[in-house]
Structures are given as C-alpha cells and as structure tokens.
N, C-alpha and C positions, 0 to 999 in steps of 0.2 A: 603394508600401508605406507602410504609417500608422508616423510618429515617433512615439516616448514623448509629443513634446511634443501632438499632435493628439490622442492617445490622455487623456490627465494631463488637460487641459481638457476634455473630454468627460464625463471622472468626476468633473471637481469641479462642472460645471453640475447632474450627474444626483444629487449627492449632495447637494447645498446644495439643491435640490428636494426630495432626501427626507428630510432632518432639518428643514428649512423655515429656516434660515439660511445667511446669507453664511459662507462657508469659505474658505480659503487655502492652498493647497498649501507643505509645505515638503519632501518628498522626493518620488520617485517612479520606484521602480526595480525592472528586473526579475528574477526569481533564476529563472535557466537552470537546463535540468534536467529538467524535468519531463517525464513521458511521456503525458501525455493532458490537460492543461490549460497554458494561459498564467497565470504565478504574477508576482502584482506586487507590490512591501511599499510602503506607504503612508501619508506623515505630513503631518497634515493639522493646523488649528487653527480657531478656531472668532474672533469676534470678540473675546470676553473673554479671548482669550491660550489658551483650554481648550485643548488637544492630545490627540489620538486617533492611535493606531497601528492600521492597518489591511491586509489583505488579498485581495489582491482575485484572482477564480478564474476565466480566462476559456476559451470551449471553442476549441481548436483546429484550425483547416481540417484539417488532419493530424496523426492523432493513432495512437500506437503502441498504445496501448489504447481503443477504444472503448466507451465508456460512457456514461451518461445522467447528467450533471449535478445530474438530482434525486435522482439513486441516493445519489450522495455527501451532497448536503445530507439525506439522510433518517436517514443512518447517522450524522454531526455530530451530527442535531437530539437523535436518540436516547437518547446519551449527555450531555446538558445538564444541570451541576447533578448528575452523578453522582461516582462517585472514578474512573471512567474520563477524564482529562483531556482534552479538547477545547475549539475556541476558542467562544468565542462567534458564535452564527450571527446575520446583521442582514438578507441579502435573497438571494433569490434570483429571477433576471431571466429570462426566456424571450425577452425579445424586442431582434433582433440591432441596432436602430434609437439602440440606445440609446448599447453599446459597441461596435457593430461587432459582435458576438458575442453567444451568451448566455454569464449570467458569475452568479457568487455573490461576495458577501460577507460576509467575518467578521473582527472582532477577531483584532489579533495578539498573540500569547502570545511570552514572555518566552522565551529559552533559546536553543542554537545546536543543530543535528542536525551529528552526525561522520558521515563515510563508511564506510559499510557493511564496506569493504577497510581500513582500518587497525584494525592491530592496539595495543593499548593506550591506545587513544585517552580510554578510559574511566579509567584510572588518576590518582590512587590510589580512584577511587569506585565500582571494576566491581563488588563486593561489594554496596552498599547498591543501587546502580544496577541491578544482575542482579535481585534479590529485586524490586525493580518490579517492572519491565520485564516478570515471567514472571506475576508478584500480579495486575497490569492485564489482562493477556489470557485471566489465569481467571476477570476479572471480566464481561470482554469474553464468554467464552462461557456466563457464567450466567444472563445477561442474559433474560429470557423473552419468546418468539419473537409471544406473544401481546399484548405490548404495543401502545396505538394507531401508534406510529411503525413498528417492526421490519412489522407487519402490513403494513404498505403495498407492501413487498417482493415483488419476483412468485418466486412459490413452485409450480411446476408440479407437485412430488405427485411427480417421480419421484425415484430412487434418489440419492444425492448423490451418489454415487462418478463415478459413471456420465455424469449432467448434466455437471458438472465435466471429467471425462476427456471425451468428448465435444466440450467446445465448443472448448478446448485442440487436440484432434486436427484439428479446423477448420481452426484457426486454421496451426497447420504444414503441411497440405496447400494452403492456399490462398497460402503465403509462402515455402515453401521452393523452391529453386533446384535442390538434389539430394537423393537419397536419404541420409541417415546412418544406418548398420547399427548401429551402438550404441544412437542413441536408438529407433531401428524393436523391437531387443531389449526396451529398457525398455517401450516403449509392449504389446507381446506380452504382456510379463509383468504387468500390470496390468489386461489383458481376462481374462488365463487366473488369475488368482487374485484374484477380487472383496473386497474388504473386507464385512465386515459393517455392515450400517444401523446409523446412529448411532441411540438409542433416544431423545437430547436430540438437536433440533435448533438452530442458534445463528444467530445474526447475526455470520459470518466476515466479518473486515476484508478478506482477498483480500492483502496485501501488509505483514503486521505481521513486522517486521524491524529490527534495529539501522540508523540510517540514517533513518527512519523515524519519529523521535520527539525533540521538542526538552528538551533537560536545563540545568540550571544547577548546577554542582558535583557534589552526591548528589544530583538530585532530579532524576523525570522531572516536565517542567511540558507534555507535549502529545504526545499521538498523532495522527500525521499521514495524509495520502494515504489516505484510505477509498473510492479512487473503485473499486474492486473489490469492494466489497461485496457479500453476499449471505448471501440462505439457506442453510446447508448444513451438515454434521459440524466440530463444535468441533476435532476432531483437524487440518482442514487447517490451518488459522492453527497449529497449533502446530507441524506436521512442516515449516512453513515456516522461521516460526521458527528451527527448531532444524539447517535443513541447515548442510552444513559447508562450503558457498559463502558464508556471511556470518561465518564463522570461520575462513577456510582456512589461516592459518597458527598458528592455537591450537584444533584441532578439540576439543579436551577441551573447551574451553568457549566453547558456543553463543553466537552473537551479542559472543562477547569479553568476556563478562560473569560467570558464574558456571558449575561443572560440572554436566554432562549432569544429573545423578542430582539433584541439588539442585533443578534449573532444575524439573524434573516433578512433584517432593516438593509443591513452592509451587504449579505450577497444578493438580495436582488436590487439593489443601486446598483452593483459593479457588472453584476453581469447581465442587465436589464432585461430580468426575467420577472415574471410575477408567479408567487407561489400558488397552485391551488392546494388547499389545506387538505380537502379528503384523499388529491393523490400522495402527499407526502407523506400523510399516515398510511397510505399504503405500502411506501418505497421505507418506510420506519421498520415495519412486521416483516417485510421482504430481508432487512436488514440483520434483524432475529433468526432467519430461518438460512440466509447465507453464512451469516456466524458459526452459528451450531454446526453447517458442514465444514467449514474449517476447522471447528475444534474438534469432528467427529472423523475427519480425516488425519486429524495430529493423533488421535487415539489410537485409530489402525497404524500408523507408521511406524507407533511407540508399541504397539500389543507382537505386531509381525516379526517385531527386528528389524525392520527395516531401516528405522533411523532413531535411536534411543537418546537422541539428546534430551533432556529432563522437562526440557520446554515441552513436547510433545507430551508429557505424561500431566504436565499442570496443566493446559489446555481444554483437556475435555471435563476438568474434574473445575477449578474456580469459573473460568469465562462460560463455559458449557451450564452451569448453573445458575449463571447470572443470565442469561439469553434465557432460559425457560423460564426465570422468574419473571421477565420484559413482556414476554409472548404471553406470558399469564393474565400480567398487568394491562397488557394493551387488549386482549380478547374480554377481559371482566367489565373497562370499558365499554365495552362496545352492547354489553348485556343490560350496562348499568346509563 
C-alpha cells in the first residue's frame, strides 16, 4: 500500500516540474470522507519562502460514486471568476504514471465545512448564512447551459426526470441485498406521476447540501463536491437541498439555516424561475429514492471489502433510515 510519505514525494517532483521551480513540502494530509475521490490538503513553499495551500483530488480504486474526474473539473472550471464561489482550478492529470491515479488540482480556499447532522452549527450566522447558501444555487441554476464549458457536458436529449430516476434505479438493483417495500412504494410513485420538463435547463451540482460548502463566520467562501454534476431541471439541486435529512432535527428550516418559505422566496428571485409546487414534491421523493441508492451503494462497498471506510457502514444504517422514514412521510401524505 503507497504511504503519505511515497505519495507527498511524488507530488512535489510532479509539481516543481510544473511550476518549473524547486518546492518544499510543508504539510501533507489527508481529509477522510470522501465518496468518489482521494482528498489531500497541501502546504507547500516555494524557494523565496512564497507559500501556497493546495488540494489535491485523486480517483479512487473504489469509489461509492462513480464518476468522470473531468465531469467535476468542468463544473469547477465553469463557475471561475463568478459569485458562484469555487477554488481555483490549476491541472488536471489523466495519466495514472504520475500519482499513482488520475488526480486534479486546485487552490485551497479558506473556511471549515460543518456536518451536514448538526444542528446549529451555523449559529449565531444561519440567517446571513441561509440567504447564501439558497442566493448561490439560484445562481448555480441560471447559469446558461449554452456556455463553452456547461456545453461539454453529455446531454442525451431525454427527459430529466426520467435519465435521473433511471440511472439511480440502476444503481439499487445492482447493490441491494433485499427488497425494501417502502422504498419499492416511493420509487412506484415517481414512474406513476411524471413531473413536468423543466422549460430552463441547468448545470445541477448532484450534491449541493449544507456540509458541502466551506464558511468563515457569515460568509460562504466555497462550494464544494461537484463530482455529480450534470445537465438536468434546476428543481433537483433544490428538492436536494431542501430534504429534511440535512435538517432532521429542525425540519422548519432546511439545511439549518433559514425557513422553508424564505429559503424559495431568495432562489427563485435569483435565478428567476418560478416554482411549480406539485413538481418539486416530485423532485423531493426523487430525492428519497436517490439517497437510499447512495447509502445502498456505501453498504455494498462496505459488505464486499471493497472500501471499508466506517463511513460506508454508517451510511445505510442512520441516513438509509432517515430516507425511509421521508418516503414514508411524504407517501402517507399523499393518502392523507
């Protein structure tokens, strides 16, 4: 198995090659966690004492999410230099000769990310913090799809709902162990009442969530984890958002930050869209039912050996149960 320390040398040869001077390591650690990339933070200095904080993104033998590396650096590149904050992009690598892996790197941005599960974590600053956090992902969907980067994105022409539910359904048939009748319910009710086609199409983050973005005090300084990216209805990133698995013990207010009604007011100002109510309760239950495969695919990854980080064994046992209680919640609804 490659040490920090085989690995730390490796980046500082390939990196004093591509700035074209001597460098010196002075940290070099990794932050656990992650579900589809190896995350390292990086402090490096330069001969004249200069110093650079660095991050570096590398691909995983086993990885809970499957993705394309350049999906994420496209989605990064995208947002560069806008009020969407993200880090600065510096490279990204194809070729595994280098690091062992392919890998990207970018600038590291200032701020700490809280856990998605505590509650007041944002306190006293969920007020200015909320009004971000909801301002940014309006901006995130206004974004126009026609731009050179968003363009590069593979965009198949079908339905969004549909692609989306789809590759999700996949994904729990090819990881589950047994059948669970509650989520089988939700997934039902999701083929038998289609949403409507979004009329704007967006560059969805796939994972924009409290947890998910680094702050310092009131200030969001970075949206993070874009490796989910994609073409599709601005509503999913928001019915993401707004479940009440990333609020579960203050469901009034999404993400721990600000109420329901307020959170909406602010992103359809910013990204002036108008909500229709019965498709966002759709893309809500879609939300349940894409969860569960995520935490149904950290089960298999964690049952196989495949990737035994601990995260994958909490995964399908607290958040997996919290998602069945939602789909519960939202179907009895719908009776009631």
């Amino acid at each position: 198995m490659e040490s920090n320390k085989d690995l730390s040398n490796k980046f500082i040869a390939y990196y004093s090659s591509l700035v074209g001077k001597e460098i010196s390591l002075l940290s070099f650690e990794r932050i656990f966690g992650g579900a589809s990339r190896e995350t390292y933070k990086i402090h490096i200095k330069d001969q004249s004492n200069l110093e650079e904080k660095l991050i570096l993104r590398r691909t995983q033998k086993s990885s809970l999410i499957e993705t394309s590396q350049s999906t994420e650096y496209l989605a990064y590149s995208a947002y560069q230099e806008t009020s969407v904050p993200v880090p600065l992009m510096i490279d990204i690598n194809e070729d595994q000769e280098i690091l062992g892996a392919p890998f990207m790197l970018m600038q590291q941005l200032d701020g700490v990310a809280a856990s998605p599960f505590t509650p007041d974590v944002y306190s006293p600053n969920e007020q200015k913090l909320g009004e971000q956090f909801w301002s940014i992902l309006g901006e995130i969907a206004k974004k126009d799809i026609e731009d050179d980067f968003i363009n590069q994105f593979d965009n198949t022409g079908n339905p969004c709902w549909k692609q989306e539910l789809d590759k999700w359904i996949a994904v729990i048939r090819e990881d589950s162990i047994s059948v669970e009748p509650i989520l089988e319910a939700g997934i039902r009710k999701l083929y038998e009442n289609e949403p409507k086609e979004s009329k704007k199409k967006s560059l969805v983050h796939g994972d924009y969530r409290n947890g998910n973005f680094l702050f310092m005090e009131d200030r969001i300084t970075g949206i993070l984890d874009w490796e989910m990216a994609h073409i599709g209805d601005p509503l999913e990133d928001l019915a993401w958002a707004l479940s009440p698995i990333w609020s579960w013990q203050d469901q009034g207010k999404p993400a721990y930050m600000i109420a329901r009604q307020e959170a909406l007011s602010i992103w359809e100002k910013v990204s002036g869209l108008t909500i229709d109510e019965n498709d966002l309760k759709w893309w809500e239950l879609f939300a349940c039912v894409k969860g569960m495969a995520i935490w149904i695919s950290a089960g298999n990854e964690f049952k196989t050996g495949k990737n035994i980080d601990p995260i994958n064994l909490f995964s399908p046992w607290i958040p997996g149960d919290i998602h069945l209680e939602i789909i519960l919640n939202i179907l009895d609804e719908d009776l009631n």
